[in-house]
KEKE-3310 file (N, C-alpha, C; in steps of 0.2 Angstrom, whole numbers, plus 5000, padded with zeros to 4 digits):
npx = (5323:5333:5339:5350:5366:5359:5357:5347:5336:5321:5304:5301:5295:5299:5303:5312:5308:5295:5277:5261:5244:5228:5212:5198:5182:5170:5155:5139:5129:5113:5106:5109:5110:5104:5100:5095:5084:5093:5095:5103:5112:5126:5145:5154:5169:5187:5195:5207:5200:5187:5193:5202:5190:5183:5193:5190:5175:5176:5182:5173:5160:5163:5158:5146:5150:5150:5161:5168:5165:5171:5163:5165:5158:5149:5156:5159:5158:5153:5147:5144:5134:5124:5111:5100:5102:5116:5115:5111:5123:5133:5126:5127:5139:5143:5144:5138:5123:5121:5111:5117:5117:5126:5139:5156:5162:5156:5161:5173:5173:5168:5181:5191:5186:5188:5201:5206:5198:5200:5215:5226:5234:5237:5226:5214:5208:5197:5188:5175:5167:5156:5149:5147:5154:5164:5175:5181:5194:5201:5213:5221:5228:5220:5212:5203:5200:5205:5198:5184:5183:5188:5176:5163:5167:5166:5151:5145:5147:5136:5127:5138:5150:5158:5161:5174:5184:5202:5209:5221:5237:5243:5256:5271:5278:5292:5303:5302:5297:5307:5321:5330:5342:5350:5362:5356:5343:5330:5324:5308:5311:5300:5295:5304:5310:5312:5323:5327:5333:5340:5343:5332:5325:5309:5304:5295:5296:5299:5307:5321:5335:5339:5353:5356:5363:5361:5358:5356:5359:5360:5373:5380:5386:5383:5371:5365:5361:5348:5343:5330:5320:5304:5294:5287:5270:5271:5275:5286:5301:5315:5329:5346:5352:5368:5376:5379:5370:5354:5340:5324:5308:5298:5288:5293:5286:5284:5284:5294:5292:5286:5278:5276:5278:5271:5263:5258:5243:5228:5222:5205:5192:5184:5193:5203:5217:5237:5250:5265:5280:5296:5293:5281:5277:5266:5251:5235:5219:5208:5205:5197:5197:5201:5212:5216:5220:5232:5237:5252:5258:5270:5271:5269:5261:5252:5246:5233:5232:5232:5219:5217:5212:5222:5235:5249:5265:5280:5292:5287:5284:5287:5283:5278:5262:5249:5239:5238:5248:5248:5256:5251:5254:5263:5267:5265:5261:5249:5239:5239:5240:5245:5242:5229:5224:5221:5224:5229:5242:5244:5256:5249:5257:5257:5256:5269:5280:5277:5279:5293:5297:5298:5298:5286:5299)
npy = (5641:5634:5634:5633:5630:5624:5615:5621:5633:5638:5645:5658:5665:5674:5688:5692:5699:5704:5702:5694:5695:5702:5696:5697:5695:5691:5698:5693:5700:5704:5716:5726:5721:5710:5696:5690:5682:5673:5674:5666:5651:5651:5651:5639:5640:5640:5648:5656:5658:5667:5677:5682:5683:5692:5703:5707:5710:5721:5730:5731:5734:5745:5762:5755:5743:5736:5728:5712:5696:5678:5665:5650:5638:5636:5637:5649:5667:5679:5696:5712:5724:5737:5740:5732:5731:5731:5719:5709:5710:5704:5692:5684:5685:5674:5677:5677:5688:5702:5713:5729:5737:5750:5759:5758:5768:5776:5768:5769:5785:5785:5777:5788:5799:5792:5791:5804:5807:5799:5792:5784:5775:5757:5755:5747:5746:5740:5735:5726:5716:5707:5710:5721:5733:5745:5739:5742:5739:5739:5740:5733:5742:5751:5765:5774:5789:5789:5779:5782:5793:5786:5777:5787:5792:5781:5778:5789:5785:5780:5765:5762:5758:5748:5742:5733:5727:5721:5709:5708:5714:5727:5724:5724:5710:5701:5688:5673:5660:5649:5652:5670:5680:5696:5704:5707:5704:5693:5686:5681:5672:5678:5675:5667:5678:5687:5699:5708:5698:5693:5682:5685:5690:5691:5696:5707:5723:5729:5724:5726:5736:5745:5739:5732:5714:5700:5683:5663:5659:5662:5673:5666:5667:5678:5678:5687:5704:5716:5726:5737:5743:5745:5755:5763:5765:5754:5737:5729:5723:5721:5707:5703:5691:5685:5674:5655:5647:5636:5642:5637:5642:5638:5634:5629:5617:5611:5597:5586:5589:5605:5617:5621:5634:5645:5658:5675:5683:5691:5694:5687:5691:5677:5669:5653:5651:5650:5649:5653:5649:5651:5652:5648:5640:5631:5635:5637:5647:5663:5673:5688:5702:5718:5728:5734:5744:5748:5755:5754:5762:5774:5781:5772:5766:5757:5753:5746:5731:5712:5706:5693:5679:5671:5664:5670:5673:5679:5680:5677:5686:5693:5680:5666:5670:5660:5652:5636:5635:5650:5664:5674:5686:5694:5690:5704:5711:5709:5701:5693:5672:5655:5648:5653:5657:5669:5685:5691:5704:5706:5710:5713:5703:5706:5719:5722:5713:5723:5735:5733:5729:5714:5695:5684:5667)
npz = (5198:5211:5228:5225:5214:5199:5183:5176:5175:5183:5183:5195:5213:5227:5236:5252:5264:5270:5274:5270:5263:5266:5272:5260:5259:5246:5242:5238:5228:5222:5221:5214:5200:5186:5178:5161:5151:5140:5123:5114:5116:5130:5126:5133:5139:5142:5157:5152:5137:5140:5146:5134:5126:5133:5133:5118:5117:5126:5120:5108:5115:5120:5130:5135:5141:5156:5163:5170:5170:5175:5174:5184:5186:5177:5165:5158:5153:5160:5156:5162:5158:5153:5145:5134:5122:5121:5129:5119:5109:5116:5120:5106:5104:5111:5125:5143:5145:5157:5164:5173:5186:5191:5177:5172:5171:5183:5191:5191:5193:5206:5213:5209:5218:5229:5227:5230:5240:5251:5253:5262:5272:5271:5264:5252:5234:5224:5208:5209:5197:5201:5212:5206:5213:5219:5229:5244:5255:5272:5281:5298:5303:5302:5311:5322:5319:5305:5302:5304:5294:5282:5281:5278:5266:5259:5263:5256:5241:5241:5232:5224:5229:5244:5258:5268:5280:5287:5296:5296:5289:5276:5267:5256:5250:5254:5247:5244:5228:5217:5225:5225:5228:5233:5239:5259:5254:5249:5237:5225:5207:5197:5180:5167:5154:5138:5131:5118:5112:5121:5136:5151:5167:5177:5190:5207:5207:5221:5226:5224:5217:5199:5193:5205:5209:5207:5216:5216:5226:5244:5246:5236:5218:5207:5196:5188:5185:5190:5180:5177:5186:5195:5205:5218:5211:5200:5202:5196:5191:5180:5176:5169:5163:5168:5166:5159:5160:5157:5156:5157:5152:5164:5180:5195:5201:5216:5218:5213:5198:5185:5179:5163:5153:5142:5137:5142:5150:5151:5168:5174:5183:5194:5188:5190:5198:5203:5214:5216:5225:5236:5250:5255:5244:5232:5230:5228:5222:5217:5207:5212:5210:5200:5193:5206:5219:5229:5247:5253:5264:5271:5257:5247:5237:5226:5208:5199:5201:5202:5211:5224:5231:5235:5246:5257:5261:5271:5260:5248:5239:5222:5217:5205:5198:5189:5177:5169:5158:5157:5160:5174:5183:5195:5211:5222:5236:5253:5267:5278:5278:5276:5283:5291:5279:5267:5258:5240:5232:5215:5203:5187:5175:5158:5158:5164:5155:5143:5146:5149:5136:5134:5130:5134:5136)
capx = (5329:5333:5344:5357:5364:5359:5357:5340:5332:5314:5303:5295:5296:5299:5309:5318:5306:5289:5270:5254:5238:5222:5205:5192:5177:5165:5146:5136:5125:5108:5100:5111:5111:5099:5101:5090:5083:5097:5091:5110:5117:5133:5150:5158:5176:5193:5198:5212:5199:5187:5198:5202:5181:5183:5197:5187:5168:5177:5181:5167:5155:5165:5153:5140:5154:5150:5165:5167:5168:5172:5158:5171:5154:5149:5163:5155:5159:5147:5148:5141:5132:5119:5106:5097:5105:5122:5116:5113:5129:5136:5125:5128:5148:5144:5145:5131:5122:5118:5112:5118:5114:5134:5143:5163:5163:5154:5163:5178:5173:5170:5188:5194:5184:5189:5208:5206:5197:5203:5221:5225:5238:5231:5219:5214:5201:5198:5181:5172:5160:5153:5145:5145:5155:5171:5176:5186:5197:5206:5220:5221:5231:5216:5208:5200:5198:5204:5190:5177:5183:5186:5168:5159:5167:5162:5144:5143:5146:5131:5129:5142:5156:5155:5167:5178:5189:5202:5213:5229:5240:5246:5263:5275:5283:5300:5306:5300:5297:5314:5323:5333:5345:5352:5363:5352:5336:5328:5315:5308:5310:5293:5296:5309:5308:5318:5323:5331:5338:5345:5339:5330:5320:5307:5301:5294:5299:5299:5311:5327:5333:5343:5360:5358:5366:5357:5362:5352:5359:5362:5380:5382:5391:5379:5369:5362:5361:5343:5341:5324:5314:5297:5291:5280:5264:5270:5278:5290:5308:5319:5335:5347:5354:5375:5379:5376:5364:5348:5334:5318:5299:5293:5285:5293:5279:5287:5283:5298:5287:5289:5273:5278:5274:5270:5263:5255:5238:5226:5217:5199:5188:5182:5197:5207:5226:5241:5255:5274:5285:5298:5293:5275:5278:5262:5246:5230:5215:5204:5205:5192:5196:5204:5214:5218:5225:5235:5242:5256:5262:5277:5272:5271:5255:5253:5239:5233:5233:5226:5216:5215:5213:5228:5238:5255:5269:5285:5297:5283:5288:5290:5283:5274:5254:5250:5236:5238:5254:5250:5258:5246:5254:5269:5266:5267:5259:5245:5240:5235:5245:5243:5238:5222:5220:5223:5223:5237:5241:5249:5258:5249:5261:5258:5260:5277:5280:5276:5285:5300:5299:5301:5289:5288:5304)
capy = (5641:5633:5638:5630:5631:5618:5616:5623:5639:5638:5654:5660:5668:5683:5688:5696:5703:5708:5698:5691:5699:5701:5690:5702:5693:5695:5697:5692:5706:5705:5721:5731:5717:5707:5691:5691:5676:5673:5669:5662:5648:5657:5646:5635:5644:5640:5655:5660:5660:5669:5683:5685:5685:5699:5708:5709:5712:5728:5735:5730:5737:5753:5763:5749:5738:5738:5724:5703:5690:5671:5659:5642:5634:5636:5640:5656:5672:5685:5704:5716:5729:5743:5738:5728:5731:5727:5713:5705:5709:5699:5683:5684:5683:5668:5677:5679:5695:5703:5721:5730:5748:5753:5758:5757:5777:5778:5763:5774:5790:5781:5776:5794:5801:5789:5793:5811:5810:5792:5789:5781:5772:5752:5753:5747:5748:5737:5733:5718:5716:5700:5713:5729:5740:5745:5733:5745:5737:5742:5735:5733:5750:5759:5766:5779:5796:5787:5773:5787:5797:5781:5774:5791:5792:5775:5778:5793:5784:5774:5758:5760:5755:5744:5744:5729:5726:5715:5708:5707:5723:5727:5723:5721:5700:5699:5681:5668:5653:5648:5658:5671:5684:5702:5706:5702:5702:5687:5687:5674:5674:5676:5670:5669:5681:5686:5704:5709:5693:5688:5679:5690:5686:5697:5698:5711:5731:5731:5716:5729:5742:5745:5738:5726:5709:5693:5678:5659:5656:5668:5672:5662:5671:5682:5676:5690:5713:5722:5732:5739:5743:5752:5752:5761:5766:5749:5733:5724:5724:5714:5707:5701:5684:5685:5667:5654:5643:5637:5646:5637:5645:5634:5638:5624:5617:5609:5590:5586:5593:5608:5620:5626:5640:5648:5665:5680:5682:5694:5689:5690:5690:5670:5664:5649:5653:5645:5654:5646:5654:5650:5650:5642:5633:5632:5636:5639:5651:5663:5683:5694:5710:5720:5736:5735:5749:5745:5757:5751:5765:5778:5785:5766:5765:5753:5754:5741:5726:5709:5705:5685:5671:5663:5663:5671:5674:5682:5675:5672:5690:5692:5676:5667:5668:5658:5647:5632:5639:5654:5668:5680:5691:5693:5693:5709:5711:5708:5703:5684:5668:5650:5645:5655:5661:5678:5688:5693:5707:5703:5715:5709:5702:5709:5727:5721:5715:5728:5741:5729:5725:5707:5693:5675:5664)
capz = (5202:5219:5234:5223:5207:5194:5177:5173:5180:5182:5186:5202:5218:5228:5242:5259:5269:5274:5274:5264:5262:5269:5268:5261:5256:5241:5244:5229:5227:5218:5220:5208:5192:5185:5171:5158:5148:5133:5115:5113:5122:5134:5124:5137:5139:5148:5161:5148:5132:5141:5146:5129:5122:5136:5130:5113:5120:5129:5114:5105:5116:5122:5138:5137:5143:5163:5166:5166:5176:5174:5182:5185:5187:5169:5163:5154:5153:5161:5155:5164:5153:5153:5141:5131:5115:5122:5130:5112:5107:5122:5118:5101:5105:5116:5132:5146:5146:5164:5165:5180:5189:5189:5172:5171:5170:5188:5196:5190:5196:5214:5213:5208:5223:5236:5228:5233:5249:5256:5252:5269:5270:5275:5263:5246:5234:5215:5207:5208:5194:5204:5215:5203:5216:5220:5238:5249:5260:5278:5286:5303:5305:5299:5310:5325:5314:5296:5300:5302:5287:5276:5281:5279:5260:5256:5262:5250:5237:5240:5230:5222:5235:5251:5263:5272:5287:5288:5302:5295:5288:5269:5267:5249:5250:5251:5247:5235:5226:5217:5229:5224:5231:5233:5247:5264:5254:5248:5232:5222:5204:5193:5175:5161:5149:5133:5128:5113:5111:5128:5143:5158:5172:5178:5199:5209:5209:5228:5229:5224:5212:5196:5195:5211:5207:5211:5217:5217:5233:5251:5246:5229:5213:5205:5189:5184:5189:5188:5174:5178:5193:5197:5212:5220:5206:5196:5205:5193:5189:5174:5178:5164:5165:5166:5167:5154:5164:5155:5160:5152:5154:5168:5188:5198:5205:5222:5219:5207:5191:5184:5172:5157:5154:5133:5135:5144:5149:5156:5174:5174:5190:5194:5186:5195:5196:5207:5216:5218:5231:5240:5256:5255:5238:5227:5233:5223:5224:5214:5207:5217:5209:5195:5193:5212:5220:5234:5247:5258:5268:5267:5251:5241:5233:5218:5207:5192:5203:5203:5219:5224:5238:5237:5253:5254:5266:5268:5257:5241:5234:5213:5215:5201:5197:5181:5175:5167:5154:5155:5166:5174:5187:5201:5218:5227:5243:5255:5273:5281:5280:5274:5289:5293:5274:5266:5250:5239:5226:5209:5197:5178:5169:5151:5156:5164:5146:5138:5149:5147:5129:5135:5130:5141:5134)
cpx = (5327:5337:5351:5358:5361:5357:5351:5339:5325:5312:5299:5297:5299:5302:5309:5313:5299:5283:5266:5250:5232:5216:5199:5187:5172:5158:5145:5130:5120:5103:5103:5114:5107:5099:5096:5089:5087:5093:5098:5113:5124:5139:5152:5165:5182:5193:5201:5207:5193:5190:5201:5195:5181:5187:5192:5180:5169:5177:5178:5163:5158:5161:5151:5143:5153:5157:5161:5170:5166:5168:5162:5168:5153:5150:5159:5155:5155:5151:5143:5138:5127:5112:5105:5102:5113:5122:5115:5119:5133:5134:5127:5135:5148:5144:5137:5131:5120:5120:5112:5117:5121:5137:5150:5163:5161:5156:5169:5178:5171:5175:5192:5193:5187:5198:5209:5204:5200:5211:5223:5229:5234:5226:5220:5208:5202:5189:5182:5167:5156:5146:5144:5148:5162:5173:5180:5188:5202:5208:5217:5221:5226:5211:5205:5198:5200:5199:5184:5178:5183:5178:5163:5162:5163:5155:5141:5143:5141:5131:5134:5149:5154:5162:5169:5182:5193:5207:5218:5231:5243:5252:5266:5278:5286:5301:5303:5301:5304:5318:5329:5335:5350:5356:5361:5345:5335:5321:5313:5307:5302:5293:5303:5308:5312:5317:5327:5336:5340:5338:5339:5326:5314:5304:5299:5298:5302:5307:5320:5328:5339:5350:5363:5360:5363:5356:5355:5352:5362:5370:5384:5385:5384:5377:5366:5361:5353:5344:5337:5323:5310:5294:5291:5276:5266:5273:5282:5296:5310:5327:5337:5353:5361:5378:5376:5371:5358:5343:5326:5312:5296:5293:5288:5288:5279:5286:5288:5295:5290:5280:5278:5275:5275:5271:5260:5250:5233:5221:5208:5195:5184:5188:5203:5212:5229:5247:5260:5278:5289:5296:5286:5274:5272:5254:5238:5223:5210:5204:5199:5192:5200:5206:5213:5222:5226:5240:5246:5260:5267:5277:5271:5265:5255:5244:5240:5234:5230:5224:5215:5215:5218:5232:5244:5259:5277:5289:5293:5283:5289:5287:5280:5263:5252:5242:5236:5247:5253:5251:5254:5250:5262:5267:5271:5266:5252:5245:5238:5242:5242:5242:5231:5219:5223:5223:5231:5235:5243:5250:5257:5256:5263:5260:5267:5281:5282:5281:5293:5304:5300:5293:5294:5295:5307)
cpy = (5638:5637:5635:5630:5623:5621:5620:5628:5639:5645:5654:5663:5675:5680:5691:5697:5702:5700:5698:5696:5697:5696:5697:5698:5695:5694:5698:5695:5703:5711:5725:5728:5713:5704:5691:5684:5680:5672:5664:5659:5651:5648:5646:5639:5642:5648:5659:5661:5666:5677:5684:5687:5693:5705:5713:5713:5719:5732:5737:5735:5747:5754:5758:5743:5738:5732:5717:5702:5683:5667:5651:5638:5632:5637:5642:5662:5675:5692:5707:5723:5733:5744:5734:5725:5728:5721:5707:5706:5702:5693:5681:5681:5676:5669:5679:5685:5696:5712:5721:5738:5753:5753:5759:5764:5778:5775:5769:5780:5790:5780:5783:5798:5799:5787:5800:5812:5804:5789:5791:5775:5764:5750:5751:5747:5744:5735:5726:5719:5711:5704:5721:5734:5740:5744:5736:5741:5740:5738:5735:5740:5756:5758:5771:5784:5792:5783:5778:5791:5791:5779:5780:5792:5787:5776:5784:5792:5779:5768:5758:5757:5751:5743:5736:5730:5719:5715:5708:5717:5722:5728:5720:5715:5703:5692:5679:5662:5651:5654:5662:5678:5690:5705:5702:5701:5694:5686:5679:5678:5673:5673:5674:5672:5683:5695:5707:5704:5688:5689:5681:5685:5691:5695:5704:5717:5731:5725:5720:5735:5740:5742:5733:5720:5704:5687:5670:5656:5660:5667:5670:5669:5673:5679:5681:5699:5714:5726:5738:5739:5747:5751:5759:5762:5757:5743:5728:5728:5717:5715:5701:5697:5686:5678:5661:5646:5643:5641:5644:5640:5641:5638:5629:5623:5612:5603:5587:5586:5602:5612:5623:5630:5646:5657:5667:5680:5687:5692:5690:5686:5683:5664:5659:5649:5649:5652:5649:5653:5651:5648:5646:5639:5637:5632:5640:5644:5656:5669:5683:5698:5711:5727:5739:5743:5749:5750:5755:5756:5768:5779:5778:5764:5761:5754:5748:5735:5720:5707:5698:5682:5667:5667:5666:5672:5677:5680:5674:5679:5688:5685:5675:5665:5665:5654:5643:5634:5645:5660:5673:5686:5689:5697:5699:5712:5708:5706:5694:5679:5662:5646:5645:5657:5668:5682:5691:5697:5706:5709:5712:5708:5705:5716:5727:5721:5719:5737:5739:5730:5718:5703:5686:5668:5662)
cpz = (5209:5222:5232:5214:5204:5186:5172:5178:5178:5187:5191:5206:5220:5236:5250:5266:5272:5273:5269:5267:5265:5265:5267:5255:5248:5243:5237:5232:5223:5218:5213:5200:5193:5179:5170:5153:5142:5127:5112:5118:5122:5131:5132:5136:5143:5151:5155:5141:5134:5143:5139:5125:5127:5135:5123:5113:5122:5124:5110:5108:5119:5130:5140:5138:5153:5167:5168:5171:5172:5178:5180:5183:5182:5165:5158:5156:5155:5159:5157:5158:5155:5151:5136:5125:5115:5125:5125:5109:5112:5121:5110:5098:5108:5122:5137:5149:5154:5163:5171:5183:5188:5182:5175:5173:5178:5192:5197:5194:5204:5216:5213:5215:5231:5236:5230:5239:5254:5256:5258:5269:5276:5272:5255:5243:5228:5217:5205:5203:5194:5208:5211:5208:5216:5228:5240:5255:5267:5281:5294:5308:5305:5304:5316:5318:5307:5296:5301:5297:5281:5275:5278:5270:5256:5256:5257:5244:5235:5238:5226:5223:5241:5254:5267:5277:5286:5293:5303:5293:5282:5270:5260:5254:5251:5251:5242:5233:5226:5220:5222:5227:5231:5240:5254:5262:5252:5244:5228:5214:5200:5187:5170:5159:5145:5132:5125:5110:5116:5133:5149:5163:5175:5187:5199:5209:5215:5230:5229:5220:5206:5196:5204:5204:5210:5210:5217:5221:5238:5251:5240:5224:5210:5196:5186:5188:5184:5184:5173:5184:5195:5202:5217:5214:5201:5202:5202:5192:5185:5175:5171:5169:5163:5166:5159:5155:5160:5161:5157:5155:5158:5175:5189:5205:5214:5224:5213:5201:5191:5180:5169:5156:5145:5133:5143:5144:5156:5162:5174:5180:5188:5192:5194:5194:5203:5207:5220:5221:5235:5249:5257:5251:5235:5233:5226:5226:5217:5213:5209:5212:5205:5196:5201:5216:5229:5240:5255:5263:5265:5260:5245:5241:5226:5215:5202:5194:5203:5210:5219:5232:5239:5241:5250:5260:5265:5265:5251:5238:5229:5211:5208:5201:5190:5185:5169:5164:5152:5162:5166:5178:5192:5206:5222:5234:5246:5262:5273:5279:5277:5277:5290:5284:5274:5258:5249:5233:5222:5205:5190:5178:5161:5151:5158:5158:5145:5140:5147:5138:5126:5132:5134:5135:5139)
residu = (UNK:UNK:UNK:UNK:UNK:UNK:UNK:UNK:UNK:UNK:UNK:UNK:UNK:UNK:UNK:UNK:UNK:UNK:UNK:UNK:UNK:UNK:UNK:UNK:UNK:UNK:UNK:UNK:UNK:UNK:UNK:UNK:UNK:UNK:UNK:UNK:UNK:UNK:UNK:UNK:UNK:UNK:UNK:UNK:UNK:UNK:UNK:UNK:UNK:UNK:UNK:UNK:UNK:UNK:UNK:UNK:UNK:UNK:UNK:UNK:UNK:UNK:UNK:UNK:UNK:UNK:UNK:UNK:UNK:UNK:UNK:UNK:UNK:UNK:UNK:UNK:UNK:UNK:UNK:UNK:UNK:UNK:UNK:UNK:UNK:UNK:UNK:UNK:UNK:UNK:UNK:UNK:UNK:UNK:UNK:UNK:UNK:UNK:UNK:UNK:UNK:UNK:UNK:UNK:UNK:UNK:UNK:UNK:UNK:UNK:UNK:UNK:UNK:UNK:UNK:UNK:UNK:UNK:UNK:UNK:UNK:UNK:UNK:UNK:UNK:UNK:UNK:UNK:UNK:UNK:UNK:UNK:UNK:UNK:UNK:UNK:UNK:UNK:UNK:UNK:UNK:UNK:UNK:UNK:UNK:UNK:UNK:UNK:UNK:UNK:UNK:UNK:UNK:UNK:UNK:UNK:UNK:UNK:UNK:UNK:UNK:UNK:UNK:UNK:UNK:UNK:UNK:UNK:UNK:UNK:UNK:UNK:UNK:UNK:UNK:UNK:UNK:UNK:UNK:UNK:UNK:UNK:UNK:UNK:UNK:UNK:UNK:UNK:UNK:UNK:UNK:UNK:UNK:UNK:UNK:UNK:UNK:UNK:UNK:UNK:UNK:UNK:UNK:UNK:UNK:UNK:UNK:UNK:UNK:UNK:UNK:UNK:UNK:UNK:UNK:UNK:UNK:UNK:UNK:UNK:UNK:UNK:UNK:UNK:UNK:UNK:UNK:UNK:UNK:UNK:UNK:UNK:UNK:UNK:UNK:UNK:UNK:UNK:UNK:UNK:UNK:UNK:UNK:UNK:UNK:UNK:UNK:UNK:UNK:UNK:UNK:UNK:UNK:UNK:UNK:UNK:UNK:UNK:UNK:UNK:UNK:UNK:UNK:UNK:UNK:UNK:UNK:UNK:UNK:UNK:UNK:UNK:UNK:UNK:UNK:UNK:UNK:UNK:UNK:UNK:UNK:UNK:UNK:UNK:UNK:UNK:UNK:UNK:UNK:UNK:UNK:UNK:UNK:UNK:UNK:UNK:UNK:UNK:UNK:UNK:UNK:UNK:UNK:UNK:UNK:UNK:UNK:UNK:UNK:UNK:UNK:UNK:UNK:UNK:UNK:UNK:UNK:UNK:UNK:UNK:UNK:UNK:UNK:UNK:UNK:UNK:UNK:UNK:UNK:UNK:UNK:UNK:UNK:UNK:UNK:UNK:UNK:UNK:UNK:UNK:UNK:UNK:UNK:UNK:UNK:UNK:UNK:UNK:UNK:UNK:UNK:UNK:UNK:UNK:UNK:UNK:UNK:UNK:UNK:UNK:UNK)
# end
């Protein structure tokens, strides 16, 4: 969609309000993982098939899973593991083994800890399996006496945590790609999607609530009323199309083009994605981190989010995250700009789905 109506709806953005996300870097770490000579060459992979070898290797391996990352470079899958034995299972699947000193159970119980003594509002936390730890982040906001309690948890969880600063402040979008709009907010839609038959649309939680009505232009006749909305602990909402306006599966990409857009797909650290917004358009970058947990103040904490490099600003809310045709995530918050840079959180996609019932149409 545009700021007008026309004959086709394409998917993206997010809305009304607030700012992008913080820069917090990655340190590539080699004290606590260590590559091991293969007996299997590591298979060549796209981002999207990858993320699926990783879906599978998880379950495959259970504990001795320590978490996966995508190298762009050769294009191949790393999984982090614990021993030997599962690091033959790994080459054997095609993926490159790397034992590491952190299992998933310890990164975990880091993240449990540093939800019971650090929840602080400002701050975030997701594991990087680049570096094997869990990269605690602080806003700007954080800090006299929370930046001495924050840093003093972090350092007791040794190496399994590492601590950031960054200079901006967490904050949910409002606004968005193809715009769209609610009253005086302003969100971007994220993608098509179908449920029970008829034609939805899915954006961010934070962007409104059940029973709003929302418009393709500030003031226009209403195409569609929210359904759904969860926001804070989740950040998605499904809005059901009332008009009979196509609405095909694409991310309008801001140079008269458009992506198609097939299916659903989970993000996995290394991978290269794009983010369409209204207000800064299309812009490209790189997931950092998984299973984010993000908390924005006043009680609105999200958990399960993706962590990336792509730039974002007020107005690119609900947007869309995808790679290639496939949709990875809807823009929720973070701090920076597209000017100096910044990081942005994403709400998956597929558990949107799957809470919905919807699939990508």
């Amino acid at each position: 969609m545009k700021h007008r109506r026309m004959p086709k709806r394409k998917v993206a953005m997010a809305g009304g309000a607030v700012v992008a996300l913080v820069a917090a870097g990655v340190t590539f770490q080699s004290a606590n993982a260590s590559d091991n000579t293969e007996q299997f060459a590591a298979k060549p992979l796209s981002a999207v098939a990858a993320g699926n070898l990783a879906s599978t290797l998880s379950k495959d391996l259970g504990a001795d899973s320590a978490g996966t990352y995508y190298d762009a470079e050769a294009k191949s899958l790393v999984v982090n593991v614990v021993d030997e034995a599962a690091a033959q299972i790994v080459r054997k699947a095609g993926g490159k083994a790397r034992i590491v000193e952190n299992t998933l159970a310890e990164l975990k119980t880091a993240r449990q800890t540093l939800t019971t003594k650090a929840t602080i509002p400002g701050t975030s936390w997701s594991v990087n399996p680049v570096t094997n730890t869990v990269v605690v982040t602080a806003d700007r906001t954080v800090k006299g006496a929370q930046w001495t309690k924050l840093s003093q948890v972090v350092k007791a969880l040794g190496g399994k945590a590492e601590l950031k600063k960054s200079a901006g402040e967490f904050k949910p979008l409002i606004a968005g790609g193809d715009a769209i709009h609610s009253g005086g907010g302003r969100c971007s839609l994220g993608f098509n999607v179908v449920k029970g038959g008829e034609p939805h649309f899915i954006t961010a939680g934070h962007c409104g609530k059940a029973g709003s009505e929302w418009s393709d232009s500030a003031g226009g006749a209403p195409i569609g009323t929210m359904v759904d909305s969860q926001f804070p602990g989740n950040d998605f909402s499904i809005v059901k199309y009332s008009d009979s306006t196509e609405h095909p599966s694409e991310v309008d990409l801001y140079n008269g083009s458009s992506q198609p857009i097939t299916k659903a797909g989970e993000a996995t650290v290394g991978m290269k994605v794009q983010r369409s917004g209204s207000t800064t358009q299309v812009h490209d970058g790189e997931v950092t981190g998984l299973d984010a947990t993000v908390n924005y103040g006043n009680g609105d904490i999200v958990e399960g989010l993706i962590q990336t490099t792509v730039c974002a600003e007020p107005g690119d809310s609900g947007g869309s995250l995808f790679a290639g045709d496939t949709a990875i995530g809807l823009t929720s918050g973070g701090s920076g700009d597209c000017s100096a840079g910044g990081e942005t959180f994403f709400q998956p996609v597929p558990e949107a789905l799957a809470a919905f019932g919807a699939e990508i149409g």
